[in-house]
VEXDREN-2710 file (C-alpha; in Angstrom, 1 decimal):
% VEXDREN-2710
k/r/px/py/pz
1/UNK/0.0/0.0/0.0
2/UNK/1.0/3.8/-0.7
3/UNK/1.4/6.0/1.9
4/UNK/-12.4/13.3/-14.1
5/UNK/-13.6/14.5/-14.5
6/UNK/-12.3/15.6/-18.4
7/UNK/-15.5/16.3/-19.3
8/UNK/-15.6/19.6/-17.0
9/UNK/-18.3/22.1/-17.1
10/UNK/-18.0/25.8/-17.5
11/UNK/-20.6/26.0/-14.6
12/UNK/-18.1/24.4/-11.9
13/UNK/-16.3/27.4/-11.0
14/UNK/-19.7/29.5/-10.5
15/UNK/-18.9/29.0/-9.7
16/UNK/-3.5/12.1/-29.5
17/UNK/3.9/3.1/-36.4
18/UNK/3.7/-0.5/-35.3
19/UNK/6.6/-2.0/-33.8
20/UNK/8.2/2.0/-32.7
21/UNK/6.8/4.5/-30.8
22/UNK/8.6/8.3/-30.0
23/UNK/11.6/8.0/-33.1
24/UNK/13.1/11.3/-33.8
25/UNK/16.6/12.7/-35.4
26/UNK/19.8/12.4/-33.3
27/UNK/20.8/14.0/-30.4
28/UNK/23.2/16.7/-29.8
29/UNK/26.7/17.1/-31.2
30/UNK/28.7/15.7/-34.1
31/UNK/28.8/12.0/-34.3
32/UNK/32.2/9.9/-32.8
33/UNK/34.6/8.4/-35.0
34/UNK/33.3/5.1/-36.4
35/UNK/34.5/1.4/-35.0
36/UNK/33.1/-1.6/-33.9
37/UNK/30.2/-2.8/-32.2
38/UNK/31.2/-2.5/-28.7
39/UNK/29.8/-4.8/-25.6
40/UNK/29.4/-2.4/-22.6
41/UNK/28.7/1.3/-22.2
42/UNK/31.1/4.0/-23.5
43/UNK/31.8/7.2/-22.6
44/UNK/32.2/8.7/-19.0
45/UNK/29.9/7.5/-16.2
46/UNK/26.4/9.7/-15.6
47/UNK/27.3/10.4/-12.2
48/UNK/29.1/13.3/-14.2
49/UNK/26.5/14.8/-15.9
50/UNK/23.8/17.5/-14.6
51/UNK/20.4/16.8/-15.4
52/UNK/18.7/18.7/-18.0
53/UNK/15.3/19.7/-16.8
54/UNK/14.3/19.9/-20.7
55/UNK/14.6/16.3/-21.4
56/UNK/13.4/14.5/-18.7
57/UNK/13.9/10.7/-18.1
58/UNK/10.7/10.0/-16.9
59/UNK/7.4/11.6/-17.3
60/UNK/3.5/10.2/-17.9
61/UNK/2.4/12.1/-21.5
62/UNK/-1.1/10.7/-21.7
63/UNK/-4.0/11.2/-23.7
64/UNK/-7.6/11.2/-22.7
65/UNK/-9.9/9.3/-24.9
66/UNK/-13.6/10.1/-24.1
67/UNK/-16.1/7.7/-25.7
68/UNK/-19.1/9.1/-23.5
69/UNK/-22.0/10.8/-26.2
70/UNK/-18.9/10.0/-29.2
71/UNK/-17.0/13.0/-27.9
72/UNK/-13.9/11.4/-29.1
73/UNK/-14.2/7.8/-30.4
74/UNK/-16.4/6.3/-32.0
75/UNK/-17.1/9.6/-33.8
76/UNK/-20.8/8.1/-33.7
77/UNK/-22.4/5.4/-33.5
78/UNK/-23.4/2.8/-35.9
79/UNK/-19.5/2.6/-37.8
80/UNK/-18.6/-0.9/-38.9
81/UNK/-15.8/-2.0/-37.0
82/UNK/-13.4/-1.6/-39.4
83/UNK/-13.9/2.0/-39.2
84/UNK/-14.2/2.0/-35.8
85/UNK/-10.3/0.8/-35.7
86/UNK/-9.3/3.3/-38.2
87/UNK/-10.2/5.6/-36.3
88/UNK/-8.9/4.7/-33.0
89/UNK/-5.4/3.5/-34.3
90/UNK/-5.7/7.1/-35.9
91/UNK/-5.7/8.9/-32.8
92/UNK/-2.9/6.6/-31.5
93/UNK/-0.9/7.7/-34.2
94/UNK/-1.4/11.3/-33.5
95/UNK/-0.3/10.5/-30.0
96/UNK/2.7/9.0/-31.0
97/UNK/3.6/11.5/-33.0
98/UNK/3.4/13.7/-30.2
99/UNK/5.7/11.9/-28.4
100/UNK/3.2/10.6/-25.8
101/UNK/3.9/7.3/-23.9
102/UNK/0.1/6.5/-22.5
103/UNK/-3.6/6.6/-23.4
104/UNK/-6.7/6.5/-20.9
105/UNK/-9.7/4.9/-22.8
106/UNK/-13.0/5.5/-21.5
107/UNK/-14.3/1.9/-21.3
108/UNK/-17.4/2.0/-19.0
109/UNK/-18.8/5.7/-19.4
110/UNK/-22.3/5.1/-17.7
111/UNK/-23.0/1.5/-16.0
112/UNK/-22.1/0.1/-19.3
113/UNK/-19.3/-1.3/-21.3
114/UNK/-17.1/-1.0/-24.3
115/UNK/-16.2/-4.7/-23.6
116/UNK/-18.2/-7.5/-23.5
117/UNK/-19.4/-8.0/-19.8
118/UNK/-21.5/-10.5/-18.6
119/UNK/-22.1/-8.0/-15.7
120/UNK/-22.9/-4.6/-17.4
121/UNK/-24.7/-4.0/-21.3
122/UNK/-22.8/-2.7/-24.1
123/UNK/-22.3/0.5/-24.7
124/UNK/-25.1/3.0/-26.4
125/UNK/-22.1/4.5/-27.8
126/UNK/-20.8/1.6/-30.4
127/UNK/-24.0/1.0/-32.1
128/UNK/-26.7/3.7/-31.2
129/UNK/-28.4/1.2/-29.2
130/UNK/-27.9/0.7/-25.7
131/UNK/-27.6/-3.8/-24.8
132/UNK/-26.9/-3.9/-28.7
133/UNK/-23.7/-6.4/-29.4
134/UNK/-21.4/-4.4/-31.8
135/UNK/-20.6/-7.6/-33.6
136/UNK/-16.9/-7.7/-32.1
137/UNK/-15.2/-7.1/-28.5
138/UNK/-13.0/-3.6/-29.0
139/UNK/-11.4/-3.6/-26.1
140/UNK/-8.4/-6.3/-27.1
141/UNK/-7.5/-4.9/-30.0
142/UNK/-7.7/-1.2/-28.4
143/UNK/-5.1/-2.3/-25.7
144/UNK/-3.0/-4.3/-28.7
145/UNK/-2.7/-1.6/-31.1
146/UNK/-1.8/1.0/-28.1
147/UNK/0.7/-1.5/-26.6
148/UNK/2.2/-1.9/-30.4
149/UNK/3.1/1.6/-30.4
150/UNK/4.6/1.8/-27.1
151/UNK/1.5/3.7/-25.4
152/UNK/0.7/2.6/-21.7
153/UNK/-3.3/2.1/-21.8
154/UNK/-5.4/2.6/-18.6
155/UNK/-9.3/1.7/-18.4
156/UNK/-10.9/4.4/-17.6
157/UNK/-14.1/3.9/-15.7
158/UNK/-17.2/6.3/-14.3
159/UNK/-18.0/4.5/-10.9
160/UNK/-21.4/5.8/-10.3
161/UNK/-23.3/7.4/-13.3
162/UNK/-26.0/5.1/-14.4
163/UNK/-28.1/7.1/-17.0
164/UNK/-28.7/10.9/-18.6
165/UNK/-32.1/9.7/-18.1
166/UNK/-34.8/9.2/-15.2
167/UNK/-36.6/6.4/-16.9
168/UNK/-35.3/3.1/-15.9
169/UNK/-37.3/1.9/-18.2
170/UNK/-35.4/3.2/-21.5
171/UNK/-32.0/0.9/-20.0
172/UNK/-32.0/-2.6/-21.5
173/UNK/-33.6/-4.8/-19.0
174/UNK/-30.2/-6.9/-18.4
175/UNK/-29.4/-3.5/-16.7
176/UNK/-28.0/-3.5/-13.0
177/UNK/-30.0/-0.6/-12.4
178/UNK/-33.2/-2.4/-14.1
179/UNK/-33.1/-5.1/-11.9
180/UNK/-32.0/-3.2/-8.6
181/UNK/-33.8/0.2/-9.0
182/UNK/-33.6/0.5/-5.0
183/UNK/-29.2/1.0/-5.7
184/UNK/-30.3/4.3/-7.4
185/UNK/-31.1/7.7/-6.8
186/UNK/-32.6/10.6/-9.3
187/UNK/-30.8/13.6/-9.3
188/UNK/-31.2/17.1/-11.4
189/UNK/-32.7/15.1/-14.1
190/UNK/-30.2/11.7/-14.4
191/UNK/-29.9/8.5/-12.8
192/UNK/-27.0/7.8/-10.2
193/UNK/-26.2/4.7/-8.3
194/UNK/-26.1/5.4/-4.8
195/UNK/-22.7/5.3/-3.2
196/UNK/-23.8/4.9/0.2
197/UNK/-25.0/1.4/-0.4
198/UNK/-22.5/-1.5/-0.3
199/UNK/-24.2/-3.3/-2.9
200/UNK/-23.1/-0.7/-5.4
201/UNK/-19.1/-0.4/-4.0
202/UNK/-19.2/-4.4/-4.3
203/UNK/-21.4/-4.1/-8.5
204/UNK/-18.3/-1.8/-8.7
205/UNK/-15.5/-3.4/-7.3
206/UNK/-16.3/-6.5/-9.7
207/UNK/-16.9/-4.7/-12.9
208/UNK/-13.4/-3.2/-12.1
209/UNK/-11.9/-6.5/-11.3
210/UNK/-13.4/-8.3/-14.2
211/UNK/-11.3/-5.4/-16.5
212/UNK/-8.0/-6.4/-14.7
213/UNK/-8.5/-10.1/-14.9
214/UNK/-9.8/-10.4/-18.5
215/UNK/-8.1/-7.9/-20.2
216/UNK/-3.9/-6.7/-20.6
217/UNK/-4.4/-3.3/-19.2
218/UNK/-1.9/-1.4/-17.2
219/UNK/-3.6/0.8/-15.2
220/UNK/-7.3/1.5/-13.6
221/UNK/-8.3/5.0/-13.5
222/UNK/-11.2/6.8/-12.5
223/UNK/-12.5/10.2/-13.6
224/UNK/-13.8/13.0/-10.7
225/UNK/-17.4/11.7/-10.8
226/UNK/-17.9/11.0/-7.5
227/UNK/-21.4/11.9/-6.0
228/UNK/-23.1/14.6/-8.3
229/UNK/-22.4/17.8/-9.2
230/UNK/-24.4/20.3/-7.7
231/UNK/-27.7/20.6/-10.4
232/UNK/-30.2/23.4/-10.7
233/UNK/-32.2/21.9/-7.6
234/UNK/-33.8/19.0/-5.4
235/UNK/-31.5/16.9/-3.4
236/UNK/-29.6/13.7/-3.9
237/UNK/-32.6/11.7/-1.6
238/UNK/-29.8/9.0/0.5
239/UNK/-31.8/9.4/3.8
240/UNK/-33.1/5.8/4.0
241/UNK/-29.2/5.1/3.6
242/UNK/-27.8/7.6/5.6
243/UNK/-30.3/6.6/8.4
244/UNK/-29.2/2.8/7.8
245/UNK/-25.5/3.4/7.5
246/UNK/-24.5/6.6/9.1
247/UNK/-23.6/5.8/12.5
248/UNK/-23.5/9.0/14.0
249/UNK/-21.4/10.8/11.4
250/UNK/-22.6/14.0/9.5
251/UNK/-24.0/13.3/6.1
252/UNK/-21.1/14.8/4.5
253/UNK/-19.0/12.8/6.6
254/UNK/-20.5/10.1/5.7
255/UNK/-21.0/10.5/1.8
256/UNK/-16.9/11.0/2.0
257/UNK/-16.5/7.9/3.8
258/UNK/-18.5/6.6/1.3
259/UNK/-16.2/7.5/-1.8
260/UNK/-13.0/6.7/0.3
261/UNK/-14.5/3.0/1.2
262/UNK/-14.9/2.4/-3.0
263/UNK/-11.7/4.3/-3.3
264/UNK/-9.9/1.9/-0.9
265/UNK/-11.7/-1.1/-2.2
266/UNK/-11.2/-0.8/-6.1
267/UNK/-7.3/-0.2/-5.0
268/UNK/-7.0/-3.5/-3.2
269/UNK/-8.8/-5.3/-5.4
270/UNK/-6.8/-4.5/-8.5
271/UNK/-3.8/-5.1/-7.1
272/UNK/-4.7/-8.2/-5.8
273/UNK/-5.8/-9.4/-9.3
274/UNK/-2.9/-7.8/-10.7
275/UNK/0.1/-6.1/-8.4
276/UNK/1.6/-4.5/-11.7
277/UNK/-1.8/-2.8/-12.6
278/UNK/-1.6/0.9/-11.4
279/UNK/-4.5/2.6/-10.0
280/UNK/-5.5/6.2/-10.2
281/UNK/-8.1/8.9/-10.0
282/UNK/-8.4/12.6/-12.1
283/UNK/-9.9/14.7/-9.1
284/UNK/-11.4/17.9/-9.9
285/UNK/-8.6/20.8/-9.6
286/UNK/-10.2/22.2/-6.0
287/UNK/-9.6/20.0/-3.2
288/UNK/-10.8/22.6/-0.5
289/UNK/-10.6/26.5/-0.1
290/UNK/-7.9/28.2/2.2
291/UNK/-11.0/30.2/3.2
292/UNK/-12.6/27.2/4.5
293/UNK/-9.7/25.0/5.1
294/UNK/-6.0/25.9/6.1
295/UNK/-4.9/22.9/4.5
296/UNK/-6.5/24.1/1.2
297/UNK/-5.6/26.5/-1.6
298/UNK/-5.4/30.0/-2.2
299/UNK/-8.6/29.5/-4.3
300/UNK/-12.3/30.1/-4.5
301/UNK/-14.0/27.8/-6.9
302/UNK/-16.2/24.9/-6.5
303/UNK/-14.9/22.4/-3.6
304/UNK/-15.0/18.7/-4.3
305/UNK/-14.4/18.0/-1.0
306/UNK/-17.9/20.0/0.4
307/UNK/-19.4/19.9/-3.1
308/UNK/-19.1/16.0/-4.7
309/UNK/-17.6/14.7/-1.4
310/UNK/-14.1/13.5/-2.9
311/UNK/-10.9/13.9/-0.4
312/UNK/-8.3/13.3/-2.6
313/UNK/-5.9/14.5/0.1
314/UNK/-7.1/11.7/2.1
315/UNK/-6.5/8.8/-0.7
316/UNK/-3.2/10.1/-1.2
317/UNK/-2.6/10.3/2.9
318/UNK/-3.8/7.0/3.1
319/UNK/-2.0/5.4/-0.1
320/UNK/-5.0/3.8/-1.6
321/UNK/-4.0/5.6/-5.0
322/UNK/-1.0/4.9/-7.1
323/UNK/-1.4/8.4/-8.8
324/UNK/-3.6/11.5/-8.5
325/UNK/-4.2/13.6/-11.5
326/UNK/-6.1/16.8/-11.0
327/UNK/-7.9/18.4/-13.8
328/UNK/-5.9/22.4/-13.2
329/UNK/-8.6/22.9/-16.3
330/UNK/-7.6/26.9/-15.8
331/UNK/-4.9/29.5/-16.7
332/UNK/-2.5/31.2/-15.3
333/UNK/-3.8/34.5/-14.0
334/UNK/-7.6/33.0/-13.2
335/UNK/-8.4/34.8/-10.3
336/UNK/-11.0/32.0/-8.9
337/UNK/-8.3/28.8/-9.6
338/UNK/-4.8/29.8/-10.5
339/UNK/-2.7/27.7/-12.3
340/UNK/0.2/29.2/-10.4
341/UNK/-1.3/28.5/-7.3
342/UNK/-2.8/24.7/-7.9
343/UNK/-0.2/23.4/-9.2
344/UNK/2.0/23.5/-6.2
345/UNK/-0.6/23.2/-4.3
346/UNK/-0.8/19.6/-5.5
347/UNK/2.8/19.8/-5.5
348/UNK/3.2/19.6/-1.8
349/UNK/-0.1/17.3/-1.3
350/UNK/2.3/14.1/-2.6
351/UNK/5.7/15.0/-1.4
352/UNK/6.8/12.4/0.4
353/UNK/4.0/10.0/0.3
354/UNK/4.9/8.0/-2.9
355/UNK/2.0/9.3/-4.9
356/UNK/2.6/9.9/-8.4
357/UNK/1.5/13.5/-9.1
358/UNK/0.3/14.2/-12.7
359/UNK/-1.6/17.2/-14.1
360/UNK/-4.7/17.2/-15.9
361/UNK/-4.5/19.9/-19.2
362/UNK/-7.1/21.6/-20.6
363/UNK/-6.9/21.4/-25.0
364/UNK/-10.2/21.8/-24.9
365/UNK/-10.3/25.6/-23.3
366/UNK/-7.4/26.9/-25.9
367/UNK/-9.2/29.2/-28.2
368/UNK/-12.0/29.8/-25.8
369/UNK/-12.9/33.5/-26.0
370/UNK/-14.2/33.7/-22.4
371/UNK/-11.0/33.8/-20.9
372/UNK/-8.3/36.1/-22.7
373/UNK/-5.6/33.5/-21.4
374/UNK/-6.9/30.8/-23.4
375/UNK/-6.4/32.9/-26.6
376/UNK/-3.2/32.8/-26.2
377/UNK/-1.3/29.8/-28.2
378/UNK/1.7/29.8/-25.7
379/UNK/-0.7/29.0/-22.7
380/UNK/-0.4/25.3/-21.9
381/UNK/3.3/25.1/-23.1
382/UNK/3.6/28.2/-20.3
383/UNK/2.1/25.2/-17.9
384/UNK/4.2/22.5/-18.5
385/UNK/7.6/25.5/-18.2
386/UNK/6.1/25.8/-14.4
387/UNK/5.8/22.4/-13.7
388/UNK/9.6/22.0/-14.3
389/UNK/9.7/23.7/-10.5
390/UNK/8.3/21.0/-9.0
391/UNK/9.7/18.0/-9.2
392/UNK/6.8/16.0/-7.5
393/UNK/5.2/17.1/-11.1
394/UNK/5.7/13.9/-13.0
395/UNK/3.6/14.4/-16.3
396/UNK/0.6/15.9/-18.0
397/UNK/-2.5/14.2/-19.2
398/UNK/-4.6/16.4/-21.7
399/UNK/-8.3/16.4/-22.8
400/UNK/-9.3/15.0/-25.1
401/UNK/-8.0/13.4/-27.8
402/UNK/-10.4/15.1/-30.6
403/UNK/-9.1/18.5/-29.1
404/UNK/-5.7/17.1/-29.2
405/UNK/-5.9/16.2/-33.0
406/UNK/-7.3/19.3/-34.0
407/UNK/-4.2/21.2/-32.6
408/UNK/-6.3/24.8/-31.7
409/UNK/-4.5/27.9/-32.2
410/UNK/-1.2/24.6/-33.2
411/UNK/-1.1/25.1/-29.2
412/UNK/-0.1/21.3/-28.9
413/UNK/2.6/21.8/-31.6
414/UNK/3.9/24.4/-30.0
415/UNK/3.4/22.2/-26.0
416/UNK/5.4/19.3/-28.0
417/UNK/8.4/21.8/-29.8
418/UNK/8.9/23.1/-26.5
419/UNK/8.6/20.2/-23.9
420/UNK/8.7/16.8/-26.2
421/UNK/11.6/17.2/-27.7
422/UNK/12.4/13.7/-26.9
423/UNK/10.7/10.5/-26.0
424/UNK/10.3/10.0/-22.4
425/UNK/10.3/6.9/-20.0
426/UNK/7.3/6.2/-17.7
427/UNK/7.6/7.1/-14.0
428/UNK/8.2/4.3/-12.1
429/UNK/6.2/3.2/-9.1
430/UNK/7.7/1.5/-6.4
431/UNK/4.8/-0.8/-5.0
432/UNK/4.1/-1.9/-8.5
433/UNK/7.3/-4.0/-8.4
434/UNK/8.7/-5.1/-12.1
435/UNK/12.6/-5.7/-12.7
436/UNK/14.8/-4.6/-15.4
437/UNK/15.1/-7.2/-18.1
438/UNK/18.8/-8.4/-19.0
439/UNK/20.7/-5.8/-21.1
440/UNK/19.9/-6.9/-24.9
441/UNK/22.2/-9.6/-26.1
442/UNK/24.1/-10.0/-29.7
443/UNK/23.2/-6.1/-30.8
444/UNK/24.3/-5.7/-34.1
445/UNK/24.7/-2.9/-37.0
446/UNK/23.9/-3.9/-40.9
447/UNK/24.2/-0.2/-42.2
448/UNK/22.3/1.7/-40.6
449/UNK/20.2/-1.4/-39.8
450/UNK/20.3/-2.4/-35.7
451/UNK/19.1/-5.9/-34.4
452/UNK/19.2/-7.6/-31.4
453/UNK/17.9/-10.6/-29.5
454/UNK/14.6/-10.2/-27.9
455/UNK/15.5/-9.6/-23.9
456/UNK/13.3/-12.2/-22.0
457/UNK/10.7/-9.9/-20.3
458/UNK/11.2/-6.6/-22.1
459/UNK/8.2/-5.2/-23.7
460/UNK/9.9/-2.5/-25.5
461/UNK/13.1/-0.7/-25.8
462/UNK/15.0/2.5/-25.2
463/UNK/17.9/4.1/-28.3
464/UNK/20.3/6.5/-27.4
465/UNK/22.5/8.1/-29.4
466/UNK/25.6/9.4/-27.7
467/UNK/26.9/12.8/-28.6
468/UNK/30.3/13.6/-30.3
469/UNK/32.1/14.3/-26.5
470/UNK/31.5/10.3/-25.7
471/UNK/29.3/11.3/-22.9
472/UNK/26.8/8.7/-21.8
473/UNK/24.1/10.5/-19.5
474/UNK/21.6/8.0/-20.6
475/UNK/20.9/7.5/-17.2
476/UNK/20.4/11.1/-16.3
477/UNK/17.7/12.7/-18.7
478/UNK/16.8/12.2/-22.4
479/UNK/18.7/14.4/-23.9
480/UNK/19.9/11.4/-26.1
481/UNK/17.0/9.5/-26.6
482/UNK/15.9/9.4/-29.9
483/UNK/13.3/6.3/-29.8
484/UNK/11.3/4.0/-27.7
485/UNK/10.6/0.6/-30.0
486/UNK/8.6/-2.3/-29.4
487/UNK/10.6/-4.2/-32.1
488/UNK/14.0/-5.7/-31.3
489/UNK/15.2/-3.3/-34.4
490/UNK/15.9/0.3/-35.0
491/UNK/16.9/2.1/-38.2
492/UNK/19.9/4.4/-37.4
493/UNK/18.7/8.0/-38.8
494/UNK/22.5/9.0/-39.1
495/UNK/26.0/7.5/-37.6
496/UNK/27.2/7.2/-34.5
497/UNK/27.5/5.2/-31.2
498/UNK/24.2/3.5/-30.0
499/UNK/23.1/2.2/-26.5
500/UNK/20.0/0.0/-26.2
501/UNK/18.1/-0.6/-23.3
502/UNK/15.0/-3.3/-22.4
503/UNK/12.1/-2.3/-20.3
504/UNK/9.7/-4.1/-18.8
505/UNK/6.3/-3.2/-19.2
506/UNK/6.3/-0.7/-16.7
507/UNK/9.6/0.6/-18.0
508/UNK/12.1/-0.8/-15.4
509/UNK/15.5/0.0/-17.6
510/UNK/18.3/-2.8/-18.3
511/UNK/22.1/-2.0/-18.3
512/UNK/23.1/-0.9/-22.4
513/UNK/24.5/-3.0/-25.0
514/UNK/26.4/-0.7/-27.5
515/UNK/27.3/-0.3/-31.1
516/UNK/28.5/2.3/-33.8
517/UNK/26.7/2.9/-37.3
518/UNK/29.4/3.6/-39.6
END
């Protein structure tokens, strides 16, 4: 143990080839001399280099993809399957190209699935038709093909929405919901399961299990739907609950408990299942207020903790997360939520705790007109140069994908000239265990051709090109990383001395095997 919602409203604050992934030119400097192929690592050890905070070694670049109402894949419903995977392996190109190194896939957006589940009906948003079998099980080939490109892929599940919709009757009759209408609760004009109940944290639990056992995922991740956010009127109705459950805590005590009981649960059971899958949540940007809180930030937006009843601060005190990623969904300068202000907020949450900290980035804002920030093209790069204070910061996951792709005011060109430069590892986490494989063995240079024999236990591999001083800081930043394959082979884009790496799948590095392109 340690110790999203994407799809944000503007109403909250009133309150992106097979076989490679990442492959760019060479890095810095003249290439050495040409000679052999050489069995250990040249040049002078990395104790004596100095990080460079440009080309960081490690850092989660990950990619939202929503498939709640076709926001990003399917673009609609009804495609064949065959256009359905030209269009996702699309997207995963983009991200590639973008150097990114993960994607979160929205596979149950609404007590459904994306996945064939004998627990939960397929999705409304493959065929138009909610309990409709699309003919084929997507989620398989949309873990292959992002594995295949070196992309980390996390399920990404909605634990309590049920339905946009008050009529139970309208959800196919296989429905949870249909045949336990008591686990729910009508709210502001939708249907939500009701998290005080254990029967729905245990319905959870198992839909999230089933994921992790079935399927080759490599993380869990919920968004920051947690109870409701607060609608135009009524009240979430969880007396007879409350009454039954409560024991003597205040309803918002109890509603928190609630969330941190799931929270707890859905972390022990995946890593039972699985003790390599990672497990995360996207928490809205606002844990708490300093104006109501001490502990909280220099901020007066919406609260999740009074408002939706998530304390993220306590699932990273109590290390039932392996990462928190907060949606900072606003700029620099925004009097309500700062940027400058949330971000090391969060910051100073995980020091120390073992909680990977990424941030959550807002494509979809760039161009707005309602905020003159956002008209600005330099604005998320401007982020991601802050975030270089603090180095609990570990990566930046940005919604969503169809935003991404569509590159407003070229803001994610601009994010990518100035802060992907080069490929980047994955953060490791500790309690997730993994090794490093055995260096690669019998590397070898045809031209500009490299082989090498598969490492046993390496599901990809990192290239580094060493500069024309010798020095090898592979182990210090990415400065000379130029590609992260899946394919025991690389085409040398010009000559030089080459190190190769294996990685496990959750990026646990080997020693290097070296060789020089002539």
């Amino acid at each position: 143990m340690r110790t999203g919602r994407p799809l944000l409203a503007a109403a909250a604050l009133a309150v992106l080839t097979t076989g490679a992934a990442f492959l760019f030119g060479p890095g810095p400097g003249e290439p050495p001399a040409a000679g052999s192929a050489k069995k250990k690592t040249t040049g002078v050890p990395a104790a004596a280099c100095t990080a460079d905070a440009r080309y960081p070694k490690r850092q989660l670049r990950g990619l939202w993809i929503a498939t709640v109402k076709n926001i990003d894949w399917p673009s609609r419903t009804g495609l064949t399957p065959e256009r359905q995977r030209a269009e996702y392996v699309k997207i995963l190109d983009g991200a590639v190209k973008l150097r990114f190194n993960a994607v979160f896939v929205q596979v149950r957006p609404a007590s459904d699935a994306l996945y064939r589940s004998s627990m939960e009906p397929w999705s409304q948003y493959l065929t138009g038709t909610a309990g409709k079998d699309p003919g084929w099980d997507p989620l398989p080939f949309l873990v292959e093909e992002a594995h295949k490109r070196g992309l980390e892929f996390h399920a990404w599940f909605n634990p309590y929405r049920v339905a946009d919709d008050t009529d139970l009757a309208k959800l196919p009759a296989s429905h949870p919901a249909r045949r336990h209408p008591g686990w729910t609760v009508t709210y502001d004009g939708r249907r939500y399961y009701n998290p005080g109940l254990p029967q729905v944290r245990e319905h959870v639990v198992k839909v999230v299990t089933d994921v992790t056992k079935r399927y080759d995922v490599d993380g869990i991740h919920f968004d920051d739907y947690f109870y409701p956010y607060p609608g135009s009127g009524g009240t979430f109705d969880d007396k007879a609950a409350f009454a039954k459950y409560g024991k003597g805590q205040s309803l918002a005590d109890w509603r928190r408990q609630n969330v941190n009981t799931l929270v707890a649960e859905v972390d022990a059971a995946v890593h039972a299942t699985k003790g390599y899958v990672k497990f995360g949540i996207s928490p809205f940007g606002i844990w708490r207020n300093k104006a109501q809180d001490p502990a909280g930030s220099d901020t007066t937006g919406m609260s999740a903790y009074d408002s939706i009843y998530a304390d993220a601060r306590a699932w990273i005190k109590a290390g039932t997360v392996d990462y928190v990623l907060p949606q900072l969904y606003w700029p620099r300068g925004f009097k309500a939520a700062d940027y400058r202000v949330l971000a090391p907020w969060w910051a100073r949450q995980v020091k120390g705790t073992g909680v990977d900290l990424y941030i959550g980035q807002a494509v979809y804002r760039v161009g707005a007109r309602d905020d003159k920030a956002w008209t600005r093209p330099g604005e998320l790069s401007a982020h991601l140069t802050l975030n270089r204070k603090y180095k609990q910061i570990e990566g930046d996951v940005y919604f969503s994908a169809k935003n991404v792709m569509d590159d407003p005011l070229r803001a994610m060109s601009r994010l990518a000239a100035d802060h992907y430069a080069r490929p980047a590892l994955l953060p490791l986490i500790k309690e997730r265990g993994g090794a490093a494989p055995a260096r690669p063995a019998g590397l070898k240079a045809a031209g500009a051709a490299l082989t090498w024999t598969p490492a046993q236990g390496a599901r990809s591999y990192a290239v580094y090109r060493l500069p024309a001083s010798g020095a090898d800081c592979h182990t210090t930043d990415a400065r000379d990383l130029v590609a992260v394959v899946t394919a025991p082979s690389f085409t040398a884009p010009k000559p030089g001395t080459y190190l190769v790496t294996a990685l496990d799948r959750l990026q646990h590095e080997s020693d290097a095997a070296t060789v020089t392109v002539r």
